[in-house]
ZAKELUM-171874 format. One record per atom (N, C-alpha, C): x, y, z; atom name; residue in one letter. Coordinates in nm, 2 decimals. Layout:
     c1     c2     c3 atom res
      X      Y      Z   CA   A
...
END
This chain:
     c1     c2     c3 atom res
   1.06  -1.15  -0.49    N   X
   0.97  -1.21  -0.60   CA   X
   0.99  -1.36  -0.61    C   X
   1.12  -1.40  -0.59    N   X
   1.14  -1.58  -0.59   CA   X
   1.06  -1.65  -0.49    C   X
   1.08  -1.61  -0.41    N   X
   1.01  -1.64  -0.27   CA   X
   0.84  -1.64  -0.29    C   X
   0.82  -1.54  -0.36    N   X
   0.64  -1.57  -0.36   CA   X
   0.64  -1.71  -0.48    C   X
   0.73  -1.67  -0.60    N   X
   0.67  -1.77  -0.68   CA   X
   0.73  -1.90  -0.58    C   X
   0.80  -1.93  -0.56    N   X
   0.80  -2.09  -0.47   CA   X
   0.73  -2.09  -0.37    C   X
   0.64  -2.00  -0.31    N   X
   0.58  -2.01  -0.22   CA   X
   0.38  -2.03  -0.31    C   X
   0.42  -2.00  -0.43    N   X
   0.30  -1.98  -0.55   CA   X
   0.28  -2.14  -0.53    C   X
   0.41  -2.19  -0.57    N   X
   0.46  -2.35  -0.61   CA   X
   0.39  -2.45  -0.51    C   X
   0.48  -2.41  -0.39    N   X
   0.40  -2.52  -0.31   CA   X
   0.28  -2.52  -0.25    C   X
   0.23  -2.43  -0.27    N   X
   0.06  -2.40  -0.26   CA   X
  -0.03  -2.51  -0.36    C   X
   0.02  -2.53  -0.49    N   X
  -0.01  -2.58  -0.58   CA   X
  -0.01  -2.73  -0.53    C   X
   0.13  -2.76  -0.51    N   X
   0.15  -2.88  -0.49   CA   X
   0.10  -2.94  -0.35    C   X
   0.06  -2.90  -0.28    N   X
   0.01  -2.95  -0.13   CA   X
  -0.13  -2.97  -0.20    C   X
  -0.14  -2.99  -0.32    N   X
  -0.31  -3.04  -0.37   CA   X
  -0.27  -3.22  -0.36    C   X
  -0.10  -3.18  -0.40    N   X
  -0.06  -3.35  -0.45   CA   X
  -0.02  -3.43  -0.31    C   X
   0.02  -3.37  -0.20    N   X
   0.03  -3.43  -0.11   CA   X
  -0.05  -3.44   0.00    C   X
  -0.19  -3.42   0.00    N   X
  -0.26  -3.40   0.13   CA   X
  -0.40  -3.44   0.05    C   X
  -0.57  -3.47   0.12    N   X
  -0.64  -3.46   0.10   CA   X
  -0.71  -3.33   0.09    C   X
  -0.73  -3.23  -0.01    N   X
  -0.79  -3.12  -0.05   CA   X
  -0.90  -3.13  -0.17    C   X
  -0.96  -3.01  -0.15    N   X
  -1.01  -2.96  -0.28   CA   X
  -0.98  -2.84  -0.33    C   X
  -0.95  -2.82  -0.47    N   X
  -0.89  -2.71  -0.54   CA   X
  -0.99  -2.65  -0.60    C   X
  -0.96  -2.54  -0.61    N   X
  -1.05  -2.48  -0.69   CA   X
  -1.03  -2.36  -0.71    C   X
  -1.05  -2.27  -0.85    N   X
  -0.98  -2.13  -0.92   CA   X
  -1.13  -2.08  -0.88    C   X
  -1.10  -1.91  -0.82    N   X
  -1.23  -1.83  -0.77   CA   X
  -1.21  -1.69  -0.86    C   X
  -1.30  -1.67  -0.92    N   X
  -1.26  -1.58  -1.00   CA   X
  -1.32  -1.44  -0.90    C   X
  -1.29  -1.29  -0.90    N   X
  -1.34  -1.20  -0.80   CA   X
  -1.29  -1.03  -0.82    C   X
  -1.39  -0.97  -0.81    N   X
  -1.40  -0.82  -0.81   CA   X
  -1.45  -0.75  -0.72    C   X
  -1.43  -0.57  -0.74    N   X
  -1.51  -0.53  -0.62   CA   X
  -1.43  -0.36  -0.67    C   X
  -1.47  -0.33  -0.52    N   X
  -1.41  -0.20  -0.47   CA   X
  -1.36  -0.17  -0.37    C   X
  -1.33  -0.04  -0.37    N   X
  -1.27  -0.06  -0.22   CA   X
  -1.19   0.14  -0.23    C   X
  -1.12   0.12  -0.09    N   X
  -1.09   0.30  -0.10   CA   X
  -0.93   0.26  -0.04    C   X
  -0.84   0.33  -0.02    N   X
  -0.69   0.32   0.01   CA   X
  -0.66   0.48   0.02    C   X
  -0.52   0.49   0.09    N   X
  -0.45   0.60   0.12   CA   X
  -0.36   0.57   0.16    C   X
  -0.29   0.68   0.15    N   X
  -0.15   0.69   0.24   CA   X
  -0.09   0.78   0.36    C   X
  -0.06   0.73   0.43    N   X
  -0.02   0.80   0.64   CA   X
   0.11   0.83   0.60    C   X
   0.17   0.91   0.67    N   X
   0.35   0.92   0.72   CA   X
   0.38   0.91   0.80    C   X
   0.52   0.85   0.82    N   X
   0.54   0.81   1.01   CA   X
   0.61   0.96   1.05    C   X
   0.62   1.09   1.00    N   X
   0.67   1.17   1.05   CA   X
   0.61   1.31   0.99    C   X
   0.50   1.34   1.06    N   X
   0.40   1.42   0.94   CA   X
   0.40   1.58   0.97    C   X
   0.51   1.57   1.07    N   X
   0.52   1.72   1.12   CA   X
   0.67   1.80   1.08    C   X
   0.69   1.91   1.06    N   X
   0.79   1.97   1.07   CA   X
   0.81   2.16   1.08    C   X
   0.86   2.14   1.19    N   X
   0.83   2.31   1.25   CA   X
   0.69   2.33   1.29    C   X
   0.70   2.22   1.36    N   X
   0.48   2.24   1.39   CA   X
   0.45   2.26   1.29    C   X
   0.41   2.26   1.15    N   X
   0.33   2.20   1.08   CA   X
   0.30   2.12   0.98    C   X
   0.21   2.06   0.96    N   X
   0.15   1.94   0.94   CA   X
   0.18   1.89   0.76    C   X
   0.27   1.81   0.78    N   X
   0.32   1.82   0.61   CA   X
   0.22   1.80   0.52    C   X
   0.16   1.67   0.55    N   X
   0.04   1.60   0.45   CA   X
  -0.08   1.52   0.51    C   X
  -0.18   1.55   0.45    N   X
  -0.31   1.50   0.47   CA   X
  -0.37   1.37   0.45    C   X
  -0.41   1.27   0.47    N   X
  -0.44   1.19   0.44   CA   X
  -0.55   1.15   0.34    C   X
  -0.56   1.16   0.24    N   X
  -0.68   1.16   0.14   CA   X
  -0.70   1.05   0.10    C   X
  -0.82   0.99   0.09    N   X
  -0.94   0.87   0.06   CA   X
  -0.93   0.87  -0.05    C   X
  -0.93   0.76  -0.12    N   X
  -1.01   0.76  -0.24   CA   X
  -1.03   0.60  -0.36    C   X
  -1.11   0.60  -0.43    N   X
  -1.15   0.47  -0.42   CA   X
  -1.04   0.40  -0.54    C   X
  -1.07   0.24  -0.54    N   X
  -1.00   0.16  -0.61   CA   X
  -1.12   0.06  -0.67    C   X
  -1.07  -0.02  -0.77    N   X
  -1.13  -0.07  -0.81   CA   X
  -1.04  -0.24  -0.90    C   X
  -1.10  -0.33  -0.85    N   X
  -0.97  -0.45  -0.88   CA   X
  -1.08  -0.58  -0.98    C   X
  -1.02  -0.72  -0.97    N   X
  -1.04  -0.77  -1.06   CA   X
  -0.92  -0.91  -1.05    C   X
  -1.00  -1.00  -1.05    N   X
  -0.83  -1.15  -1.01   CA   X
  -0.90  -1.23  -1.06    C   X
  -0.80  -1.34  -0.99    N   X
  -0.83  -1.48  -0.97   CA   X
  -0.76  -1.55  -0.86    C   X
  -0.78  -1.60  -0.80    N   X
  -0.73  -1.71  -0.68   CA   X
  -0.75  -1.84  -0.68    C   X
  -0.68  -1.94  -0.68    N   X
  -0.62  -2.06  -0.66   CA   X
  -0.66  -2.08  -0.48    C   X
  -0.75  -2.17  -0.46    N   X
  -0.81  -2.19  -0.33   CA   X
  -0.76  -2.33  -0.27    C   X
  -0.72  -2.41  -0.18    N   X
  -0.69  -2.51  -0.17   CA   X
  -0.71  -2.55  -0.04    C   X
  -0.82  -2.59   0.01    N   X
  -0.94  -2.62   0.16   CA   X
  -0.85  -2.76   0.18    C   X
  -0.78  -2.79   0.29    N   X
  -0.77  -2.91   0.33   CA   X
  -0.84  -2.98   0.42    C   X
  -0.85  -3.09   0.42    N   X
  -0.97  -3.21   0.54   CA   X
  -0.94  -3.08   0.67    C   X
  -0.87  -3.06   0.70    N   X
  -0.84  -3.01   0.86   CA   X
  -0.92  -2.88   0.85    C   X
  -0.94  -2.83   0.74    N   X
  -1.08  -2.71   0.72   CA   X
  -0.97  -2.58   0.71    C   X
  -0.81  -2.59   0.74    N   X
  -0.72  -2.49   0.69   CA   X
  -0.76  -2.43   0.49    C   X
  -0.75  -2.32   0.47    N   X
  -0.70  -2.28   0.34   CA   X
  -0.62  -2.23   0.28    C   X
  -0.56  -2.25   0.18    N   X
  -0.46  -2.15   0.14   CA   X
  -0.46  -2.12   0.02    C   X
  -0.41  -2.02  -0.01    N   X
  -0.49  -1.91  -0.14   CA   X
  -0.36  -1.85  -0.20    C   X
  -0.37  -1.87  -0.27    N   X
  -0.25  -1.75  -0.40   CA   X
  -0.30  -1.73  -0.54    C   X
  -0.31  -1.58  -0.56    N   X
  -0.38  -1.53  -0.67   CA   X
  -0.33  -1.45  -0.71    C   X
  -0.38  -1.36  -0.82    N   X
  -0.33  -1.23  -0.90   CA   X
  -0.45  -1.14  -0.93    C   X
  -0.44  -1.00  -0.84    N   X
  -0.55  -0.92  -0.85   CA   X
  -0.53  -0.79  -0.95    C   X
  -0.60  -0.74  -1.07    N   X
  -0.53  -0.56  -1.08   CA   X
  -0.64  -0.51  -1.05    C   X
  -0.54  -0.38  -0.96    N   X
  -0.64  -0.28  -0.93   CA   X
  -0.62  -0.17  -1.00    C   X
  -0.73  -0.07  -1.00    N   X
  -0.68   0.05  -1.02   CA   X
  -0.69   0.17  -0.89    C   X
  -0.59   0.22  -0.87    N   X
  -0.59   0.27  -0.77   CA   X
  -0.60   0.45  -0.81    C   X
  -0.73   0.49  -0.80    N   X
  -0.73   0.64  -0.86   CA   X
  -0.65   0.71  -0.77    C   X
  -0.61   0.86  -0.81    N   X
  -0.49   0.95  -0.78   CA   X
  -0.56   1.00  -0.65    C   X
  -0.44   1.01  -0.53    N   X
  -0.51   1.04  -0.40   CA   X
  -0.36   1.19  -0.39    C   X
  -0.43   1.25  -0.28    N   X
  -0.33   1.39  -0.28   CA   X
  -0.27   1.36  -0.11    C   X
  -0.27   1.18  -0.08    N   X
  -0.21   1.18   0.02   CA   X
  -0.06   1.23   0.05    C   X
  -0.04   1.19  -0.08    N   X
   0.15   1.27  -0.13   CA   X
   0.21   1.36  -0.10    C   X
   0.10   1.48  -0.18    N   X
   0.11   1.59  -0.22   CA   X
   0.15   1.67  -0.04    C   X
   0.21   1.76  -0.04    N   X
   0.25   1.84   0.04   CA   X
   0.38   1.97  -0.01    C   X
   0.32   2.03   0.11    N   X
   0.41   2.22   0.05   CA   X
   0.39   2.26   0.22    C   X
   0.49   2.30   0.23    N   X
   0.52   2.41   0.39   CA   X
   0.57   2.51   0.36    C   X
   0.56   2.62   0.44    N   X
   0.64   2.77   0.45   CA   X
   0.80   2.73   0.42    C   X
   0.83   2.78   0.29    N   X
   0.97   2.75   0.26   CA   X
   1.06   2.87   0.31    C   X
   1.03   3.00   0.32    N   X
   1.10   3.08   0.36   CA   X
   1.06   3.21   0.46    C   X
   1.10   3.19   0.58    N   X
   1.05   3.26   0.67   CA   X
   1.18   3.36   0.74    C   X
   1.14   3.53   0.69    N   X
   1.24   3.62   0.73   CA   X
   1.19   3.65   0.89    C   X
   1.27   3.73   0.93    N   X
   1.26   3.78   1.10   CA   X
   1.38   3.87   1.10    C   X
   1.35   3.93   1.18    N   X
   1.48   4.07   1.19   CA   X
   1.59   3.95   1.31    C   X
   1.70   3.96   1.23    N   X
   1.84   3.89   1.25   CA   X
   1.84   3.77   1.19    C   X
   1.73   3.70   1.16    N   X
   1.72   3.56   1.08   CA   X
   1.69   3.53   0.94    C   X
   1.73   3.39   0.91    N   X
   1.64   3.37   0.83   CA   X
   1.61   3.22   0.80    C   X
   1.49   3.16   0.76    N   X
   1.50   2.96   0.77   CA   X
   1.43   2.94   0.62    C   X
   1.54   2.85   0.59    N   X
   1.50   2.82   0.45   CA   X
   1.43   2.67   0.46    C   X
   1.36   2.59   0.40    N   X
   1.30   2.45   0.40   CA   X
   1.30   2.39   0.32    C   X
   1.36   2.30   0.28    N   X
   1.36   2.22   0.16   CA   X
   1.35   2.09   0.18    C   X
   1.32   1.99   0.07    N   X
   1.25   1.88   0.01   CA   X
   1.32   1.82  -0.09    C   X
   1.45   1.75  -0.06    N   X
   1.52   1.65  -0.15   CA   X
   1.59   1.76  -0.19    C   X
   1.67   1.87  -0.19    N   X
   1.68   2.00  -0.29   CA   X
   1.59   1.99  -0.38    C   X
   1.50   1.99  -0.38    N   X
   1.38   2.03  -0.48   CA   X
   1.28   2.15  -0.42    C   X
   1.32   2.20  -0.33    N   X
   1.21   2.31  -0.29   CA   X
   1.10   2.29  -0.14    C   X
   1.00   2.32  -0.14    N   X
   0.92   2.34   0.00   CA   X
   0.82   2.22  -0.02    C   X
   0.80   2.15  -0.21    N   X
   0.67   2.07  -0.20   CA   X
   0.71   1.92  -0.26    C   X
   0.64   1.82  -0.22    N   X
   0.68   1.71  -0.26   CA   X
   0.59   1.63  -0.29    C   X
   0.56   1.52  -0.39    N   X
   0.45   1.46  -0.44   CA   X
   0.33   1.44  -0.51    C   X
   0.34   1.61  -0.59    N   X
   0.30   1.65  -0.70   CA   X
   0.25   1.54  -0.80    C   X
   0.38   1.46  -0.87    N   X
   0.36   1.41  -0.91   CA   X
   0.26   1.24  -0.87    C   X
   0.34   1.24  -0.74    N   X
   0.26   1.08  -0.72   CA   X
   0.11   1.11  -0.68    C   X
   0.09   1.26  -0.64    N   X
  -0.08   1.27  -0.58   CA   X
  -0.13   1.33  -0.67    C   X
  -0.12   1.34  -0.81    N   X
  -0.20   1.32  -0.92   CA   X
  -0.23   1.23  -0.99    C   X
  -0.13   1.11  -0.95    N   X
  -0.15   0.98  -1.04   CA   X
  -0.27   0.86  -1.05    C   X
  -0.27   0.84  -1.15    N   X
  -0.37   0.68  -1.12   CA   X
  -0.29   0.58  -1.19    C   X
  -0.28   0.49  -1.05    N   X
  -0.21   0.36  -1.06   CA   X
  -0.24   0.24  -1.13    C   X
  -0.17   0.20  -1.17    N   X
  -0.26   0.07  -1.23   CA   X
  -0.15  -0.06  -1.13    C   X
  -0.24  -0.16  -1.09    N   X
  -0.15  -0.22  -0.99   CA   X
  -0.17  -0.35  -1.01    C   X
  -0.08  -0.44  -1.01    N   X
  -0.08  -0.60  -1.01   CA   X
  -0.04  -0.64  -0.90    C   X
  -0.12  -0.75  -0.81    N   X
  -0.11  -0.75  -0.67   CA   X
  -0.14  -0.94  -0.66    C   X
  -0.05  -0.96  -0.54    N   X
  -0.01  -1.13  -0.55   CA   X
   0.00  -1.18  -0.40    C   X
  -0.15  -1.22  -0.38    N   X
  -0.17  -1.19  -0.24   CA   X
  -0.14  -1.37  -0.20    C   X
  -0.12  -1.42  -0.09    N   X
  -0.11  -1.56  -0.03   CA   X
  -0.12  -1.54   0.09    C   X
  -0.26  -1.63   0.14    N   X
  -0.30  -1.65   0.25   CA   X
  -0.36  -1.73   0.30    C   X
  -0.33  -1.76   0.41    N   X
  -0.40  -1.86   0.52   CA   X
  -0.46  -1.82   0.58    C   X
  -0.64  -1.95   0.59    N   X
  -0.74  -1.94   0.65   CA   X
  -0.80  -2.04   0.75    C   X
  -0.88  -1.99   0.76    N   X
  -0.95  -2.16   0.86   CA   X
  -1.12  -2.15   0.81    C   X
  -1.20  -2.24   0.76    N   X
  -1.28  -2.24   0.73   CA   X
  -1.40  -2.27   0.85    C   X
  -1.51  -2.22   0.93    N   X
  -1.60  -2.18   1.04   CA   X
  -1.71  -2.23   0.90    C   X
  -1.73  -2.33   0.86    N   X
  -1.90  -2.30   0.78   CA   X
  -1.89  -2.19   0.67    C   X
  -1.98  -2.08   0.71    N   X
  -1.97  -1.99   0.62   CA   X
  -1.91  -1.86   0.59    C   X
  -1.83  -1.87   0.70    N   X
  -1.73  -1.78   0.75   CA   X
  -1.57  -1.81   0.74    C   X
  -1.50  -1.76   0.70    N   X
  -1.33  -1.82   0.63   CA   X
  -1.28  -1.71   0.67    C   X
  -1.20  -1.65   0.79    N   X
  -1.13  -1.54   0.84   CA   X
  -0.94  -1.57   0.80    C   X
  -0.89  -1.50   0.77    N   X
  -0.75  -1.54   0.67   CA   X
  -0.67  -1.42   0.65    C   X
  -0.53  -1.49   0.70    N   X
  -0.42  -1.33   0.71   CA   X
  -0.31  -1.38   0.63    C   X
  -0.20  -1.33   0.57    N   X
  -0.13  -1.35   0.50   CA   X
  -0.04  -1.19   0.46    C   X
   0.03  -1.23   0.35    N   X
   0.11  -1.16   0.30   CA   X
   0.09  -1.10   0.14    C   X
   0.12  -0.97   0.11    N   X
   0.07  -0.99   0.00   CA   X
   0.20  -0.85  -0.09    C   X
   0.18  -0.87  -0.22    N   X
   0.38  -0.80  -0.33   CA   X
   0.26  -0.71  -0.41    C   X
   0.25  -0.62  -0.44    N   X
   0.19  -0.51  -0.51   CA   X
   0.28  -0.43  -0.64    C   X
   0.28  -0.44  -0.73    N   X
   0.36  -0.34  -0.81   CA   X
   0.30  -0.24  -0.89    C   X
   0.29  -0.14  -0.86    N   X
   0.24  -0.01  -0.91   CA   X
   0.30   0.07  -1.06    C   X
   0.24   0.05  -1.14    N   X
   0.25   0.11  -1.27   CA   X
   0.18   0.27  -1.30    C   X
   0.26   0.36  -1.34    N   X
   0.18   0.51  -1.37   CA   X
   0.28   0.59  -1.44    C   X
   0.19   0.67  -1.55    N   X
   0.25   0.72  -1.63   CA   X
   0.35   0.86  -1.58    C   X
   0.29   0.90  -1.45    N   X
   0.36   1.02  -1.43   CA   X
   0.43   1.00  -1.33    C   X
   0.45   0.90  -1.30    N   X
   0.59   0.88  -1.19   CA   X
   0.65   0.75  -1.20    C   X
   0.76   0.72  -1.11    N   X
   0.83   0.59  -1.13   CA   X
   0.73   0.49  -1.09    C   X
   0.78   0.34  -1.16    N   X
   0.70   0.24  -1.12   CA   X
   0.79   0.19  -1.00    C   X
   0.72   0.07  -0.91    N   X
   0.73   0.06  -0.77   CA   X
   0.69  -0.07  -0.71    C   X
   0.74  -0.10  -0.61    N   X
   0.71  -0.22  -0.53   CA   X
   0.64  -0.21  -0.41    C   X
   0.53  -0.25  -0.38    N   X
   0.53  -0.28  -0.21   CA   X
   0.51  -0.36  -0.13    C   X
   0.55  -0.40   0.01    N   X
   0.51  -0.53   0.05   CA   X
   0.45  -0.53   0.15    C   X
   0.35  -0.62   0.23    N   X
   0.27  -0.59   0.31   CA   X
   0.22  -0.71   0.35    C   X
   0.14  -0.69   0.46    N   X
   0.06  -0.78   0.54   CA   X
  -0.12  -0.80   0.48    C   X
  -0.20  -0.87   0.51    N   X
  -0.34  -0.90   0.46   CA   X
  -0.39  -0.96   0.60    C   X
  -0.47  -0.91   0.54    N   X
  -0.61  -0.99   0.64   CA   X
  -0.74  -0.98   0.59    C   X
  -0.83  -1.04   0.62    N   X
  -0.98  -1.01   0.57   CA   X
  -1.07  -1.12   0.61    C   X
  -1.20  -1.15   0.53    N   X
  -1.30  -1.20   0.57   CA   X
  -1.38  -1.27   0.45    C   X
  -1.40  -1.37   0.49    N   X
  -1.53  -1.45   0.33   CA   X
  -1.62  -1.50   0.43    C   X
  -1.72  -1.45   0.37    N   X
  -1.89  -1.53   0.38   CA   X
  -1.95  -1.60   0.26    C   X
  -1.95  -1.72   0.30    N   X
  -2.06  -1.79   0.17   CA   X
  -2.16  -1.78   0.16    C   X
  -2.26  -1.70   0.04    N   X
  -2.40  -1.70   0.03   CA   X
  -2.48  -1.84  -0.02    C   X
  -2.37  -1.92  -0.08    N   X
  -2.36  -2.02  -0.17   CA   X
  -2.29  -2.09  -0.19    C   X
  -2.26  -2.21  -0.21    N   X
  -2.15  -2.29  -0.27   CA   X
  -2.05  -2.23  -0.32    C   X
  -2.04  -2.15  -0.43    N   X
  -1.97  -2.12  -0.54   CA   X
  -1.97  -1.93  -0.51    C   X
  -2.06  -1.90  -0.45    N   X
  -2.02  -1.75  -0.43   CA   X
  -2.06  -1.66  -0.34    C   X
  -1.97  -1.59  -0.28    N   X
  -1.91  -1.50  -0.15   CA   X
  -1.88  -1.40  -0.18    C   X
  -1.90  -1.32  -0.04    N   X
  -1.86  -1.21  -0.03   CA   X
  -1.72  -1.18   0.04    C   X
  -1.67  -1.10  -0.01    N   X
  -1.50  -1.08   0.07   CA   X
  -1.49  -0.95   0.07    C   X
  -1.40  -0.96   0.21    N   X
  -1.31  -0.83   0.24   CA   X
  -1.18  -0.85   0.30    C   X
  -1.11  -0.72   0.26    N   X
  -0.94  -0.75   0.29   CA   X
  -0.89  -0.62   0.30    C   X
  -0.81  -0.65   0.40    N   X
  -0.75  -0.50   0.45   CA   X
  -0.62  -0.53   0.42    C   X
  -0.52  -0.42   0.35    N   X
  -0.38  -0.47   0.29   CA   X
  -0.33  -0.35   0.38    C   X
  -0.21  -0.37   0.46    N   X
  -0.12  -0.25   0.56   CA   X
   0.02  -0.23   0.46    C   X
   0.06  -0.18   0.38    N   X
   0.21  -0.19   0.32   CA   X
   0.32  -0.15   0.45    C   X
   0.37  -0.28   0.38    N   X
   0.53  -0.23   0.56   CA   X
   0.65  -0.18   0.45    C   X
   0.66  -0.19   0.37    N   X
   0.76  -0.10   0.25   CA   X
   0.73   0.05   0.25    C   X
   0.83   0.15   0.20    N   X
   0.77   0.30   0.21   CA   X
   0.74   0.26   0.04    C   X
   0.63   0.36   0.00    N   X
   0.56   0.42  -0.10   CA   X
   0.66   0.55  -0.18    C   X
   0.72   0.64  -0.03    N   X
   0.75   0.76  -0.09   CA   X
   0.84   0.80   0.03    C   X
   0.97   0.82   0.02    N   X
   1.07   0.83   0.11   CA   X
   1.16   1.01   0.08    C   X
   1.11   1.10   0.19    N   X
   1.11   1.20   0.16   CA   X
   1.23   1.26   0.31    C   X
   1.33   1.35   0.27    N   X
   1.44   1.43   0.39   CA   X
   1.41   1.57   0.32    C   X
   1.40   1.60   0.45    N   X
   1.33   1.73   0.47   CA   X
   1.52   1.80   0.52    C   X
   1.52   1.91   0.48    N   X
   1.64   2.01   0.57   CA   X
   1.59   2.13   0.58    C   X
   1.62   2.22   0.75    N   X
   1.60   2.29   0.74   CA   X
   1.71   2.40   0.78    C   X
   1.74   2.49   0.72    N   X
   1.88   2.62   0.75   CA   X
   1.81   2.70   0.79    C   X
   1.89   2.76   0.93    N   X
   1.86   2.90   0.98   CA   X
   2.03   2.95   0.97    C   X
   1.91   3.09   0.89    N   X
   2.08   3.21   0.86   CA   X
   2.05   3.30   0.97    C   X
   2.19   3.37   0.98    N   X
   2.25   3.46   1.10   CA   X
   2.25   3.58   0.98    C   X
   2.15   3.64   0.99    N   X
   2.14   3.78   0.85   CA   X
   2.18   3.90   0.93    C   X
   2.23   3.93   1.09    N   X
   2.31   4.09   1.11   CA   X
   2.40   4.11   1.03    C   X
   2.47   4.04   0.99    N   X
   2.54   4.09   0.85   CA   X
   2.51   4.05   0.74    C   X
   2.45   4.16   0.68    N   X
   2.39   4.18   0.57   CA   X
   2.48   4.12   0.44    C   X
   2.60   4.15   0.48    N   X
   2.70   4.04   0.32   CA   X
   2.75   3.96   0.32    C   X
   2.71   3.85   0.47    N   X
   2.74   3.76   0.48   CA   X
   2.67   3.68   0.57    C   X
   2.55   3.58   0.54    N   X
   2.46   3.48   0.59   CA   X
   2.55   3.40   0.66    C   X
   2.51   3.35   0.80    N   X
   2.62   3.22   0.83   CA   X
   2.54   3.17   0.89    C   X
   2.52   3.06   0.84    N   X
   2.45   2.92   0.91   CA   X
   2.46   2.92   1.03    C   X
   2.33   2.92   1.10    N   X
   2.33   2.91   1.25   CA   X
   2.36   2.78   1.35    C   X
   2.22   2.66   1.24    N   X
   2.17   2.55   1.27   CA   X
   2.15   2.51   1.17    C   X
   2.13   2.38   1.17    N   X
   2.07   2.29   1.04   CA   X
   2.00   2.14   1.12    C   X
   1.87   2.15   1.05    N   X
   1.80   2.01   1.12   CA   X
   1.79   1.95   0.94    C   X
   1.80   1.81   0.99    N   X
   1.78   1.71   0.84   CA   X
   1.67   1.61   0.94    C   X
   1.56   1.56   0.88    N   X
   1.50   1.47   0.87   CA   X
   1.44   1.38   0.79    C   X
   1.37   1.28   0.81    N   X
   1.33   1.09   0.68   CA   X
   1.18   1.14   0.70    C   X
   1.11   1.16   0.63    N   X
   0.97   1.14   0.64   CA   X
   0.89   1.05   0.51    C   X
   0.87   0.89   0.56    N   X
   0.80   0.82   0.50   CA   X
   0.71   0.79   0.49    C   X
   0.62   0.76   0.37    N   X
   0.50   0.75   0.31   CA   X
   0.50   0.58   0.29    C   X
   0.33   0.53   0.38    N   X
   0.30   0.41   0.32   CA   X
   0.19   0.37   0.32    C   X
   0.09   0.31   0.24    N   X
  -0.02   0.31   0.23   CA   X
  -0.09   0.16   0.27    C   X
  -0.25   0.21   0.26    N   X
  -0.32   0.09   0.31   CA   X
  -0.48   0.12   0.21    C   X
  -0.53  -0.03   0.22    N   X
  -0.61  -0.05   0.15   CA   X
  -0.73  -0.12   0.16    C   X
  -0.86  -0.10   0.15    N   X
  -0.98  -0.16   0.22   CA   X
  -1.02  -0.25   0.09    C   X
  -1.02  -0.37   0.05    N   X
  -1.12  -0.45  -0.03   CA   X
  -1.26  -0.47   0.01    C   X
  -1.38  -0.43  -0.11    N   X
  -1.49  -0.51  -0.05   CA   X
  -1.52  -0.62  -0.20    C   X
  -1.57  -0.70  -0.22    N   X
  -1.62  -0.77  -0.31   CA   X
  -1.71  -0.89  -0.33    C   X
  -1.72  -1.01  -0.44    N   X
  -1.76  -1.10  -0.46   CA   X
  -1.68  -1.21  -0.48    C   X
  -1.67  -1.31  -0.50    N   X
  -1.63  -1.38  -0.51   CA   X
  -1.66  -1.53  -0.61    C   X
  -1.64  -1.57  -0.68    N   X
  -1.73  -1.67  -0.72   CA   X
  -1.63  -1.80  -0.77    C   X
  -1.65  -1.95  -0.74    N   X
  -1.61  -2.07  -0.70   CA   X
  -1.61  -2.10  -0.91    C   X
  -1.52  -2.11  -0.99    N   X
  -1.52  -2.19  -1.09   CA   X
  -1.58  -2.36  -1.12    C   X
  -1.49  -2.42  -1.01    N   X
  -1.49  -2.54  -1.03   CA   X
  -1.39  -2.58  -0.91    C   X
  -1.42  -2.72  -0.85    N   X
  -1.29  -2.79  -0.79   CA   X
  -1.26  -2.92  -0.86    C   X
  -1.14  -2.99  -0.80    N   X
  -1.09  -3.10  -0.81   CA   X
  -1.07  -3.18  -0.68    C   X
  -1.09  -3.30  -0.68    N   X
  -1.07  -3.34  -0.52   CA   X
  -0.99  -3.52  -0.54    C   X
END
């Protein structure tokens, strides 16, 4: 978080050392997001689904165009990110067979995981910084961007990630934008174990095998919006 705010800082201040124009863009929209896992299998089957679902945000950005036609941007967006069941997941926790038996679990908490986070709606404060190059009426621009997720039914959270996106000028003062956010932080960091029992003796189970696995959750997010130019200084 130090690092963005001095990186907030000298965004600000390269107004005072270079020839630019400044200018606060106020901007909203929509957009849809989810969350992938890098390990979405276990025992051949498929832990969790990927589910869609929309967002809806609201900022401001600090814009600073230099003669060289470079931009660089640092703002503060909230979204709301309604409750997606990309979380949510449940597998076969207990499967008998004559001589066996395999149990499956989830943190010791059982066969299901993310209940709570794939019911939630997020409320999110997002602090994006980016570089652009300005083409006319086209401004293509990638950067970095710190998210922190607030929700009543689960822990609040950090994530960090990459940006990219797109502005078209219809006007001077107001544009259209899109931004694709990738989080490289996990969302939801989940170890799976699974025990196979040796059941021919009936009064005494004895562990055959045991597999442990990391299955992480991270999400991504589509912006579309507007854009619109307050005022500059030059």
């Amino acid at each position: 978080m130090k690092k963005i705010c001095f990186l907030g800082i000298m965004l600000i201040a390269a107004h005072g050392i270079a020839s630019a124009q400044l200018s606060v863009n106020l901007n909203g929209g929509t957009g849809l997001w989810m969350a992938t896992c890098n390990n979405n299998t276990l025992l051949g089957e498929k832990i969790t689904s990927p589910s869609i679902t929309p967002t809806f945000y609201v900022g401001a950005l600090l814009n600073n165009t230099l003669q060289s036609g470079v931009t660089l941007e640092a703002g503060m967006n909230f979204h709301l990110l309604t409750a997606n069941g990309s979380y949510k997941s449940s597998v076969i926790a207990d499967d008998f067979n004559e001589g066996y038996y395999r149990k499956v679990d989830f943190d010791g908490e059982g066969h299901s995981f993310g209940d709570a986070e794939g019911a939630a709606n997020f409320f999110q404060v997002s602090v994006p910084l980016r570089v652009g190059y300005n083409f006319g009426k086209i401004v293509p621009n990638v950067g970095i961007e710190y998210d922190y997720r607030i929700s009543q039914n689960t822990n609040n959270y950090g994530v960090f990630g990459v940006t990219a996106g797109l502005q078209y000028k219809l006007t001077d003062r107001l544009a259209l934008t899109c931004n694709y956010f990738q989080g490289m932080t996990n969302d939801l960091t989940v170890h799976s174990n699974v025990k196979y029992y040796d059941t021919t003796d009936e009064a005494e189970w004895k562990i055959t095998k045991e597999e442990n696995d990391t299955h992480k959750m991270r999400s991504c997010r589509l912006d579309v919006g507007v854009s619109y130019r307050l005022g500059k200084s030059e």
